[in-house]
C-alpha positions as CSV (number, residue, x, y, z in Angstrom):
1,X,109.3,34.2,135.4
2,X,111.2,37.8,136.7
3,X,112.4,39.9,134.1
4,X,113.1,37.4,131.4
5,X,114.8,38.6,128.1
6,X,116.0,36.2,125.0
7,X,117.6,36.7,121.8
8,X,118.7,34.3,118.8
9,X,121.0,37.0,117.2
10,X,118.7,39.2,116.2
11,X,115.7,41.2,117.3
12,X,114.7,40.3,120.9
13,X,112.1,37.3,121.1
14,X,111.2,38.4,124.7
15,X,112.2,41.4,126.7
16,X,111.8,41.9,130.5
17,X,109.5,39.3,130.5
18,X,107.3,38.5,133.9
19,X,104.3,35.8,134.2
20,X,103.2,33.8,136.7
21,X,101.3,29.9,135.9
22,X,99.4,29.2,139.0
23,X,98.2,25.7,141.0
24,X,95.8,24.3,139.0
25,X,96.1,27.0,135.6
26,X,94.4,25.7,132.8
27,X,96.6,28.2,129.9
28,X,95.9,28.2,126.0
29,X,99.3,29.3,125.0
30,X,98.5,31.4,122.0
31,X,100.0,33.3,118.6
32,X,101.4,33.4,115.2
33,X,103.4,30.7,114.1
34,X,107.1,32.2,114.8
35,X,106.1,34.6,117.0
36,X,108.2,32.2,119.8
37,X,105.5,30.0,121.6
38,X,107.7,26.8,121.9
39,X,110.4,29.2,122.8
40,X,108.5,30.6,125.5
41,X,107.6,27.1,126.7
42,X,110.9,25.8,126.5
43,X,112.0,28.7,128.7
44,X,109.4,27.5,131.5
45,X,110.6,23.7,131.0
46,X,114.1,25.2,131.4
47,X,115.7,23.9,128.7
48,X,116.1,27.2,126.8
49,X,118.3,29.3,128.9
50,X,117.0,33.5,128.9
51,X,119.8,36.1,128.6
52,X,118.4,38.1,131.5
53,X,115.7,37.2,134.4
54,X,115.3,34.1,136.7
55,X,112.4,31.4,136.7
56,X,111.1,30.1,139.9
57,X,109.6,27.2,140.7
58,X,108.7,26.7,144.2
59,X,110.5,23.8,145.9
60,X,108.6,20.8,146.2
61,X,107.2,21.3,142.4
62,X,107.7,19.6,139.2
63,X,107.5,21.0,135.6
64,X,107.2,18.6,132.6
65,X,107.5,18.9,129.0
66,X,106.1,17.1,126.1
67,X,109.0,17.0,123.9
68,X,108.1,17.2,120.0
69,X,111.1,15.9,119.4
70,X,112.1,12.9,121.9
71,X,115.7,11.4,122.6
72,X,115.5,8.0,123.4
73,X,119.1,7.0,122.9
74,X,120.0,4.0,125.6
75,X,116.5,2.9,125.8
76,X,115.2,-0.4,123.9
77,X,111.6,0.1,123.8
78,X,109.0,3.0,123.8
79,X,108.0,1.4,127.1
80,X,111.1,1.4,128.8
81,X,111.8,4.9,128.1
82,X,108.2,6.4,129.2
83,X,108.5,4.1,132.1
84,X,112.0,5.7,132.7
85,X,111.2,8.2,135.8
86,X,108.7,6.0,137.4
87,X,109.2,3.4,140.1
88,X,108.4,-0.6,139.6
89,X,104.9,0.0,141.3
90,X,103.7,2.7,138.7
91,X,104.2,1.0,135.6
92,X,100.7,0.6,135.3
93,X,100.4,4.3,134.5
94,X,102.6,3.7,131.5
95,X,100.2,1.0,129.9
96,X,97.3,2.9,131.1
97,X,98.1,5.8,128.9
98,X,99.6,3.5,126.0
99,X,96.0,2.1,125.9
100,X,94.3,5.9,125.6
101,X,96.8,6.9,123.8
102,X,97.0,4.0,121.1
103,X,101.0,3.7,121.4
104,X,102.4,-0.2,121.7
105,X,105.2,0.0,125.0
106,X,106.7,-3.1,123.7
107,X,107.7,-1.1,120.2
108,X,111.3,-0.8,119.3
109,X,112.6,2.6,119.7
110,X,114.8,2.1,116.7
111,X,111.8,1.7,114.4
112,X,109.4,3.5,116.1
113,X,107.6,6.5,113.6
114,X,108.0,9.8,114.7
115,X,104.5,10.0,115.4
116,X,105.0,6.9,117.8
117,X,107.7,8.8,119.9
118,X,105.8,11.5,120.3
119,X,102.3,9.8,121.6
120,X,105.2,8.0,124.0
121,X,106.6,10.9,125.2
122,X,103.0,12.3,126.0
123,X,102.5,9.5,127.7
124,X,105.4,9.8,130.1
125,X,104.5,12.6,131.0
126,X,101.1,12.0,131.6
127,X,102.0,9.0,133.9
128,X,105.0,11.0,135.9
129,X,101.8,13.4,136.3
130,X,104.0,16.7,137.4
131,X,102.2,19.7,139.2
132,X,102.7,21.3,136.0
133,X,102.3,20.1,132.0
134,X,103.7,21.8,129.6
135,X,102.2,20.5,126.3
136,X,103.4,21.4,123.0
137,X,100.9,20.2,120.2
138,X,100.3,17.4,122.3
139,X,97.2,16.5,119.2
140,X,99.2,15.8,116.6
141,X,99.8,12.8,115.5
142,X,96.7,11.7,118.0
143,X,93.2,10.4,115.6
144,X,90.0,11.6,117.5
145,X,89.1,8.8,119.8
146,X,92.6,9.3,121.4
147,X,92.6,13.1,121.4
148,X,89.1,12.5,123.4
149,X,91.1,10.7,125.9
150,X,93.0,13.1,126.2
151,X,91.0,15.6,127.1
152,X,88.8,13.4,129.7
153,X,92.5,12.8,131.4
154,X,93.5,16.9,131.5
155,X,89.7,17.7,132.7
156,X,90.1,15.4,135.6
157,X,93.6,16.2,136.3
158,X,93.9,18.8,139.5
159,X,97.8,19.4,137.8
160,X,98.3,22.7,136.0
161,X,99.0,22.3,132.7
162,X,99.6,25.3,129.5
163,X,98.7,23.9,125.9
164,X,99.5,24.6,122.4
165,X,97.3,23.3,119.9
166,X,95.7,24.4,116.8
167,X,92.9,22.1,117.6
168,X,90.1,24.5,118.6
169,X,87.8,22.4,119.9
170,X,90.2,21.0,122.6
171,X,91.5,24.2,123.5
172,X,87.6,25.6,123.7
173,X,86.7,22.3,126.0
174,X,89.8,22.7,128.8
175,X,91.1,26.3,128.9
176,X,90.4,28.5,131.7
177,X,92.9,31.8,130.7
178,X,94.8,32.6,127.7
179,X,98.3,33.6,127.3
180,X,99.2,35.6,124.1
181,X,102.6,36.0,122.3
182,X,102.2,38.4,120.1
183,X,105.3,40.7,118.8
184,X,107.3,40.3,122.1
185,X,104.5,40.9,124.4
186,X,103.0,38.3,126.6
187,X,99.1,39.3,127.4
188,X,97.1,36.8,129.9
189,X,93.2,37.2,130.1
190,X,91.8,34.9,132.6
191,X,89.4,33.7,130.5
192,X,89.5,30.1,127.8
193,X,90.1,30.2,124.1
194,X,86.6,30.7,123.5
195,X,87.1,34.6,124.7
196,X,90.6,34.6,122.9
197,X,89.2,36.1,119.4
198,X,87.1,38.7,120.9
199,X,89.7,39.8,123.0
200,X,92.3,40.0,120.3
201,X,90.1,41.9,118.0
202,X,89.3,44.4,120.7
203,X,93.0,44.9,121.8
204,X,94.1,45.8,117.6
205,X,91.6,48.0,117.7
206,X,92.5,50.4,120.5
207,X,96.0,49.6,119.2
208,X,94.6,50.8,116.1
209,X,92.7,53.8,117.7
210,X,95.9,54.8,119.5
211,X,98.3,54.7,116.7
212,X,95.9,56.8,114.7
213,X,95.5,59.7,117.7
214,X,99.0,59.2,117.5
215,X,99.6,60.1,113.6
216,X,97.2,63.2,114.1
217,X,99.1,64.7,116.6
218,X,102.4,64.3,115.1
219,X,100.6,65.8,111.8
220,X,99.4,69.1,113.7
221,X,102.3,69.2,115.5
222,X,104.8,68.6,112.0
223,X,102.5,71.9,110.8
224,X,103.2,73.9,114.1
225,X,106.9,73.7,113.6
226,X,106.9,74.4,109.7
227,X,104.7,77.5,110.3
228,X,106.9,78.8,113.2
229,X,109.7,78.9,111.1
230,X,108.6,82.1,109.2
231,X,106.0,83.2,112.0
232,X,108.6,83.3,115.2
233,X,112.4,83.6,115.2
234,X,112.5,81.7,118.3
235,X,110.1,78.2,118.0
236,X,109.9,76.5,121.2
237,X,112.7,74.2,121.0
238,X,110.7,71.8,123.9
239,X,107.7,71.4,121.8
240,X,110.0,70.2,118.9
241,X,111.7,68.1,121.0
242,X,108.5,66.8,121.9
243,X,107.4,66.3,118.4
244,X,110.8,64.2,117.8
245,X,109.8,62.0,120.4
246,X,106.4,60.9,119.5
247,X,107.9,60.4,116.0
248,X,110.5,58.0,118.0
249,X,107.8,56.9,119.3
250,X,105.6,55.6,115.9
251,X,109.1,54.1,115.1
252,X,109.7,52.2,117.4
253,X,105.8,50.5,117.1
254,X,106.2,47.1,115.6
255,X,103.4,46.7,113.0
256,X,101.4,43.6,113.3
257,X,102.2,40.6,111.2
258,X,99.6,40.4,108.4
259,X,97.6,37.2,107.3
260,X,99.2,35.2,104.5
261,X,98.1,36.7,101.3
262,X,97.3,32.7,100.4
263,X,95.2,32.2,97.2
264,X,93.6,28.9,95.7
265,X,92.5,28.9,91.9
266,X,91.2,26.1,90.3
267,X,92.3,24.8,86.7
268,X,89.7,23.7,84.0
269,X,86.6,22.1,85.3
270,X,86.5,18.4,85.8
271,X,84.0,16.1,84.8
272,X,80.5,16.4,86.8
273,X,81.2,12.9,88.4
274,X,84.5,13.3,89.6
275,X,84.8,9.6,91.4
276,X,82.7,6.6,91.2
277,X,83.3,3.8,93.1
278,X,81.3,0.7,93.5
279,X,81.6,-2.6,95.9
280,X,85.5,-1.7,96.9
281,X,86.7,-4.2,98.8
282,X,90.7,-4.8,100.2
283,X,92.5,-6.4,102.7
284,X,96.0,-6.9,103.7
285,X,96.9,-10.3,105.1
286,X,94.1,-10.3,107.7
287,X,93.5,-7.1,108.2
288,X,90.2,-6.2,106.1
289,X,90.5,-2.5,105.1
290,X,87.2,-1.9,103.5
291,X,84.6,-4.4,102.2
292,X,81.7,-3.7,99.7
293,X,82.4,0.4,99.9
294,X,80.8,2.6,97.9
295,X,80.5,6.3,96.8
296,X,80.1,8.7,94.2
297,X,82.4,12.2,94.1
298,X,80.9,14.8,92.2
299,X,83.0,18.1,91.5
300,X,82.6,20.5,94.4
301,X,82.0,18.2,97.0
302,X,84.3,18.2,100.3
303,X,84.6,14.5,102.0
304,X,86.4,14.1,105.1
305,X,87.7,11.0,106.2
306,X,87.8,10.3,109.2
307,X,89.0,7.5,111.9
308,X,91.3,5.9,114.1
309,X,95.3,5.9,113.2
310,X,96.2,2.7,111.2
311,X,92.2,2.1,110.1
312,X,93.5,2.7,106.3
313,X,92.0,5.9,105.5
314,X,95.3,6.6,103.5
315,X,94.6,3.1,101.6
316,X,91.5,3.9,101.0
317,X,92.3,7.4,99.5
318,X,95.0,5.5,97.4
319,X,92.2,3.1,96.3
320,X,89.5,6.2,95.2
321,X,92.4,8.3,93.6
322,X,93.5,5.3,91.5
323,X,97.1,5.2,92.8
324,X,96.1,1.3,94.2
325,X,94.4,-1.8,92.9
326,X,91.0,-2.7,95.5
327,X,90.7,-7.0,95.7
328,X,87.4,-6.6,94.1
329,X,85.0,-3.6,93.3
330,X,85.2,-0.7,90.3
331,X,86.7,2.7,90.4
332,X,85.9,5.3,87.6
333,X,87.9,8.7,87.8
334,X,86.1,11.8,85.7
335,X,87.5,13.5,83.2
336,X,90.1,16.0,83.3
337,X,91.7,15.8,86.7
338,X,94.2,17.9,87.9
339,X,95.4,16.8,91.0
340,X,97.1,18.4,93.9
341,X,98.2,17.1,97.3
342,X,99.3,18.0,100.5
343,X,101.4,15.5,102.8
344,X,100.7,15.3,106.4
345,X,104.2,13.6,106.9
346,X,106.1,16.6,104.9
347,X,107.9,14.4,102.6
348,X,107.7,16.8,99.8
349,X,110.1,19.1,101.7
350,X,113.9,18.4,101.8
351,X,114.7,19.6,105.0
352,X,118.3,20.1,103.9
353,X,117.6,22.3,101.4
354,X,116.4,26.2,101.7
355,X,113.0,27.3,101.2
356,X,113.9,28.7,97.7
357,X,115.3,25.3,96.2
358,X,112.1,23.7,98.0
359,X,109.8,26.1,96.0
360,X,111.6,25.8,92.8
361,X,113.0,22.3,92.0
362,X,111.0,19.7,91.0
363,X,113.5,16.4,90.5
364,X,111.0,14.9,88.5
365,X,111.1,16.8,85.6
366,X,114.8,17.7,86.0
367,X,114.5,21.4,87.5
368,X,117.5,22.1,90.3
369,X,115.8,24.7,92.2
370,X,118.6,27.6,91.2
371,X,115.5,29.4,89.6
372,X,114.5,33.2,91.0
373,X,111.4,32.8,89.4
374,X,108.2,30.1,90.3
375,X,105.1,29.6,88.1
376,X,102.1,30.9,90.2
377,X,98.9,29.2,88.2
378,X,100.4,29.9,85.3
379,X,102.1,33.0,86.1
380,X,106.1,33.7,87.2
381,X,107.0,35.2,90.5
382,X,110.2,36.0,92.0
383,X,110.6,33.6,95.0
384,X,111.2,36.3,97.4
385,X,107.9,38.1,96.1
386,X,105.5,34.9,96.9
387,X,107.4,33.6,99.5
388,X,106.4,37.2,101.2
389,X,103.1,36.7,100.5
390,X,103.2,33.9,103.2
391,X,104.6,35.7,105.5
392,X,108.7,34.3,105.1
393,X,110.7,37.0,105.4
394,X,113.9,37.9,103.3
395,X,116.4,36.0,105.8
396,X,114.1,33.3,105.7
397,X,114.4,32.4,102.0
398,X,117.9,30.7,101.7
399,X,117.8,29.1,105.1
400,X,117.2,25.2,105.6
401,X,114.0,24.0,105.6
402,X,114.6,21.8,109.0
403,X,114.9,25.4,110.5
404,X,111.1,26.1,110.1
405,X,108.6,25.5,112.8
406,X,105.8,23.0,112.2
407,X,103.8,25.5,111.4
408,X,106.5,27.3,109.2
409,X,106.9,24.0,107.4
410,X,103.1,23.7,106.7
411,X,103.0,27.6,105.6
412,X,105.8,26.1,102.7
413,X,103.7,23.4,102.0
414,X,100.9,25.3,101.3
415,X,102.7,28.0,98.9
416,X,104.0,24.7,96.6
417,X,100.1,23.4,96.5
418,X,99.0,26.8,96.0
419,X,101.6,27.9,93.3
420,X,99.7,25.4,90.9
421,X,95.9,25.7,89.5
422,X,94.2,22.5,90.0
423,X,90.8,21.2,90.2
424,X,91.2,18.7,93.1
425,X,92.7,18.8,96.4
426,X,93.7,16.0,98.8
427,X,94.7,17.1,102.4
428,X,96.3,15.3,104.8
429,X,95.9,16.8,108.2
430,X,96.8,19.9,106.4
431,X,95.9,22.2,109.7
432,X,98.6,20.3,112.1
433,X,100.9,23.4,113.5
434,X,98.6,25.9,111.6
435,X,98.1,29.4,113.8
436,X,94.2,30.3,114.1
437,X,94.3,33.2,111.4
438,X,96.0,30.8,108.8
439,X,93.3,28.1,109.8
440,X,90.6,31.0,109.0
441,X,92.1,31.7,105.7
442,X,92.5,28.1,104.8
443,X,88.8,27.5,105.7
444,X,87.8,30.0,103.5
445,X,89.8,29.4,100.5
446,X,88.1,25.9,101.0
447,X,84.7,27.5,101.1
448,X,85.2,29.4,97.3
449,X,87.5,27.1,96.2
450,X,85.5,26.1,92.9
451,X,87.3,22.0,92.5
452,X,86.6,19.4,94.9
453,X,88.5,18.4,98.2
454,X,89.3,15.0,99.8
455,X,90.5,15.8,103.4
456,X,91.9,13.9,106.3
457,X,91.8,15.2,109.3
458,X,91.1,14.7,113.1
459,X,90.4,18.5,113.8
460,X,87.1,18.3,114.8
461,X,86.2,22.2,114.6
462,X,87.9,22.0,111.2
463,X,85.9,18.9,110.1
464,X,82.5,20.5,111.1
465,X,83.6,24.0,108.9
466,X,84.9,22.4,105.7
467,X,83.1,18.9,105.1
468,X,80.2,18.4,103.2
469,X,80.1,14.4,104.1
470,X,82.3,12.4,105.7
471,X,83.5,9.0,105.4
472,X,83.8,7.4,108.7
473,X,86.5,4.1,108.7
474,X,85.4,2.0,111.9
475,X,87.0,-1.0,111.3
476,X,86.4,-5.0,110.4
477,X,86.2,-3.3,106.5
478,X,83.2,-0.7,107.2
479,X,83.3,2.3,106.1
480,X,80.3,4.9,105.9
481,X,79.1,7.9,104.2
482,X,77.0,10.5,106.2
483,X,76.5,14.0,105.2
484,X,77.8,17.0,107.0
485,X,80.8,17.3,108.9
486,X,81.9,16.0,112.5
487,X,79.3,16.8,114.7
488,X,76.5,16.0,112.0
489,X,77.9,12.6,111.8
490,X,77.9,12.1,115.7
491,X,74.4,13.6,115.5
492,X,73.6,10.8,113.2
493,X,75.6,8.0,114.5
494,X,75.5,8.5,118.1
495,X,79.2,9.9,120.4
496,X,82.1,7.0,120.4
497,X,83.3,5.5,123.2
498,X,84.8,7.7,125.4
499,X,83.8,10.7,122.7
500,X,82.4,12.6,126.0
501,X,80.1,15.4,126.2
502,X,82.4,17.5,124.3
503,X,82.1,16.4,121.1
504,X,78.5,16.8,121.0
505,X,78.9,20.8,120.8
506,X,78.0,22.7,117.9
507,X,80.2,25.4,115.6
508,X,77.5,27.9,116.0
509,X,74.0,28.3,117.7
510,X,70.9,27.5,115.5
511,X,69.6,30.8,114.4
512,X,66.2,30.8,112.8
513,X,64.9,28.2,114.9
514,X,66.0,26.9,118.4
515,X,64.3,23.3,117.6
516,X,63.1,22.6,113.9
517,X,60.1,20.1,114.3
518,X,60.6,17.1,113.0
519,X,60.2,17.1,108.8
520,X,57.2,15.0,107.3
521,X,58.5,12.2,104.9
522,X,58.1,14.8,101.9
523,X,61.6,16.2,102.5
524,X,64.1,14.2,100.8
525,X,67.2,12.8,103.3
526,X,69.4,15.4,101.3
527,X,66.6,18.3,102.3
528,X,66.1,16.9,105.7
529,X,69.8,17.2,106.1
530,X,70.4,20.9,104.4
531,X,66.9,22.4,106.6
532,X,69.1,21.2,109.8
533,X,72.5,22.7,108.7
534,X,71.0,25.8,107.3
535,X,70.6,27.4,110.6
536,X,74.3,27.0,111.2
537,X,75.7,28.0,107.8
538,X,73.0,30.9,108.1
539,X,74.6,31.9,111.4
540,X,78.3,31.8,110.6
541,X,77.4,34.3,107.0
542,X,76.1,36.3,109.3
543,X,79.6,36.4,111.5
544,X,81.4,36.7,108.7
545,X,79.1,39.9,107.2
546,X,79.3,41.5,110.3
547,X,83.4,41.0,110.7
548,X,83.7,42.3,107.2
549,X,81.6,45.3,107.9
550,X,83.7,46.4,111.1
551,X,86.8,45.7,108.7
552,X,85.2,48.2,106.5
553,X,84.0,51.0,108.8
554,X,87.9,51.9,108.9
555,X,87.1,55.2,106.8
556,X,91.1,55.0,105.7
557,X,91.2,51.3,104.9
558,X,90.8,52.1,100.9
559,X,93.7,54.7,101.3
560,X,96.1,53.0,103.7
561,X,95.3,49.3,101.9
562,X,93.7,49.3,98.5
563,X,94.2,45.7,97.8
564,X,92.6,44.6,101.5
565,X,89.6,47.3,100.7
566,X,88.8,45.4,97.5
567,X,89.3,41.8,99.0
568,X,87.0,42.6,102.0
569,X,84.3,44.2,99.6
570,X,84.0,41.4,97.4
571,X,83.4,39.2,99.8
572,X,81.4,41.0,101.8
573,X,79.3,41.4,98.6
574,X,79.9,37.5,98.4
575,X,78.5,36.5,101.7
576,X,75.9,39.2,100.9
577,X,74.6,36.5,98.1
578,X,75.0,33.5,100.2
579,X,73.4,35.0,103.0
580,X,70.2,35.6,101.0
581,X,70.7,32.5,99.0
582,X,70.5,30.6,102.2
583,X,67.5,32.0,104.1
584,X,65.5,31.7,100.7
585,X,66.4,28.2,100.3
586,X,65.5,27.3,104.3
587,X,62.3,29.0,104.2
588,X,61.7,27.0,100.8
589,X,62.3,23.8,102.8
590,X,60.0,24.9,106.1
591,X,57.4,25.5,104.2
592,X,57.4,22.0,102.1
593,X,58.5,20.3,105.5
594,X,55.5,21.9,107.0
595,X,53.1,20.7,103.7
């Protein structure tokens, strides 16, 4: 790509762009929801056309795209139309991939689910197997046994390929360099995700460095030209000239998007017991859903649940939250519930309508969504105000929601769950499209969120920051409680077929001990299970203490950001607590493990 330049009407997307992919790239495509990723990609695929610049691709290459969005107008089944660029004697690559990739070829495009197009289209283009992927999100829609796959396919593959995902973990397991859009600017490091956080920290902080050298220099060179004024008749009109252009200069810096000011407060405290269910048991036709299933909820707890696509983990939430009948078995909600949800499918957003009537209306009890004011936990808000606050601007706000991005569309969903107070939260696949410093803020509103959370998801990384147990659904009715997240689970059960090496890894090295010995029986299985999870949540406080403190070692943070200053001290102070909290209560559990 030579000089590429694009603009949608307004400011420019890209300007005088050049970047090279090369044989065999493995690319994490990287930045802030908006800030033109799928533009960029769509660009390379060319089906975006630049105002200025050329792309190259050298003769006897091929590019393909993973469409989000597939046409599949004139074709009668998902098979015929990812078979559609291959000859008779490679169909086999099509049913190949429809196996890994759980889609059925012989489905009819006309009632197909969006999520089916997609995993067809990925599966196209894994079977026309181009000298260079272009993947866009290619995870979503995918449960983990297919997104492991996945990745077993791209790690063998000898194509290029450059991925967008807010899955961490696959983009930490395949990526060899990292492209980052961020304000206009594209930045490669040739180095995987893994690298991508440190770099980015280290590149606003020279940014950060500069543009404060910079604001000295105009200041002493703003008191040079006062002071000349009554100490020379003559000032030297170069130097002011020069002090205009650095000034031209600060202007013309674009300030860095900030992170969602998202909050989470939770209503009146539920019961203790928030769910009790005993011997659940419920099939459809002969499909056996769950059989004999039970649990108990109690307030504060986070459950996952987690399996392959079509397993009924949906059912089963319907089941625990009331909302359907089980064959046989008991279900006993606590007291006071106050319930909200978020919808994997977006259903709750009328993509017809602007952000403002989205955030406003509620048909159920008769509102149109004309309102300039929303009720945020209990308190009103102009629209404009707390649709600011995660990160809309004012252009934004009366635009249609089918506009948005993915994860646009998920930022909306999670100012409507947000605007409310509740005590319970059920997410489903709430971090599909989410940028990395949304994901981090989500994670940690999860973390001090004082209700309990029932969470779908298939984001591994995700799984293994938030959960506290998960439910795993793995068919013929079974369905299992183990505690911990996603890797304490395979820990416990063993890596699925086709799991792979890479789902073994952990979120963070152990840090007290490399190798706990195994516990004597005096350690109850809760104990056993928080002295080998302590290390970890004992190593990420740590990360977190030492982030906040280099937040805090800005000696004009209070000044320049009052608000951020008192955020970052309280929870500093927080993770202070829980820090010490934590290394009390493992060396509590050594030394009984130890008699």
């Amino acid at each position: 790509m030579n000089g590429i330049s694009l603009t949608f009407g307004g400011d420019p997307i890209f300007s005088d762009l050049d970047l090279v992919v090369q044989p065999g790239d493995r690319v994490a495509l990287v930045g802030r929801n908006g800030s033109g990723k799928s533009t960029l990609m769509k660009v390379m695929a060319g089906l975006v056309e630049a105002d200025a610049g050329s792309v190259v691709i050298p003769p006897g290459n091929s590019v393909g795209y993973m469409e989000q969005d597939p046409k599949m107008e004139g074709f009668a089944t998902l098979g015929d139309f990812a078979a559609s660029e291959l000859d008779p004697g490679e169909l086999y690559k099509v049913e190949r991939a429809g196996e890994g990739l759980k889609f059925d070829p012989d489905r009819p495009v006309n009632t197909a689910s969006g999520g089916e197009r997609r995993r067809a289209a990925l599966a196209k283009l894994m079977a026309e197997a181009p000298e260079l992927m272009l993947l866009d999100e290619p995870t979503n829609h995918l449960d983990i046994e297919a997104i492991s796959w996945l990745e077993s396919e791209l790690a063998a593959t000898r194509a290029a390929f450059v991925l967008i995902s807010h899955d961490r973990a696959f983009l930490r397991a395949l990526t060899r360099a990292t492209l980052w859009v961020d304000r206009g600017q594209v930045r490669r490091q040739d180095k995987g995700f893994e690298d991508f956080e440190a770099w980015r920290d280290k590149v606003w902080e020279e940014e950060d460095m500069a543009r404060h050298k910079l604001n000295r220099l105009i200041k002493s060179e703003s008191r040079w030209a006062v002071e000349g004024i009554s100490a020379r008749r003559k000032r030297n009109m170069g130097r002011v000239r020069a002090l205009q252009d650095l000034k031209a200069d600060r202007a013309s810096q674009i300030s860095r998007q900030g992170t969602a000011a998202m909050d989470l407060e939770s209503g009146p405290k539920s019961g203790r017991k928030v769910i009790e269910a005993e011997g659940l048991s419920k099939r459809f036709g002969d499909k056996q859903i769950i059989e004999g299933f039970s649990v108990t909820v109690q307030r504060g707890d986070r459950i996952a649940f987690v399996g392959p696509n079509g397993i009924g983990k949906t059912t089963l939430l319907k089941i625990l939250l009331g909302q359907e009948q089980p064959d046989a078995g008991q279900i006993k909600l606590g007291t006071n519930l106050d319930i909200a949800v978020f919808d994997q499918t977006r259903d709750q957003l009328d993509g017809n309508a602007s952000l403002w009537e989205n955030l406003t209306a509620d048909p159920l009890m008769g509102i149109s969504g004309k309102a300039d004011q929303v009720m945020v936990r209990g308190q009103p808000k102009h629209v404009v105000g707390y649709l600011k606050e995660f990160l809309f601007d004012e252009r934004q706000v009366r635009a249609p929601v089918r506009s948005l991005s993915g994860g646009e569309k998920a930022r909306l969903l999670l100012a409507r769950l947000m605007a409310r107070a509740s005590n319970m939260l059920v997410l489903d696949e709430p971090t599909n499209d989410l940028d990395v410093e949304t994901l981090d803020l989500l994670q940690e509103l999860l973390d001090s969120y004082d209700g309990t959370v029932l969470l779908v998801s298939h984001d591994r990384d995700f799984l293994d920051r938030v959960a506290t147990a998960t439910v795993a659904m793995e068919g013929a009715g079974k369905a299992t409680v183990y505690a911990g997240g996603w890797s304490d689970y395979l820990s416990q059960r063993g890596p699925l077929d086709g799991a792979g090496k890479a789902d073994k890894q952990k979120v963070s090295k152990v840090k007290p001990k490399a190798a706990a010995a195994p516990p004597r029986e005096v350690l109850s299985f809760k104990e056993r299970h928080r002295l080998e999870v302590l290390p970890d949540e004992i190593s990420r406080l740590e990360a977190e203490i030492a982030k906040l403190e280099g937040l805090m070692a800005d000696p004009e943070l209070f000044s320049r950001e009052p608000v951020k200053f008192k955020k970052a001290t309280e929870a500093l102070v927080e993770r202070q607590q829980k820090l010490a909290l934590a290394e009390e209560e493992w060396l509590t559990l050594e030394e009984k493990a130890d008699g």
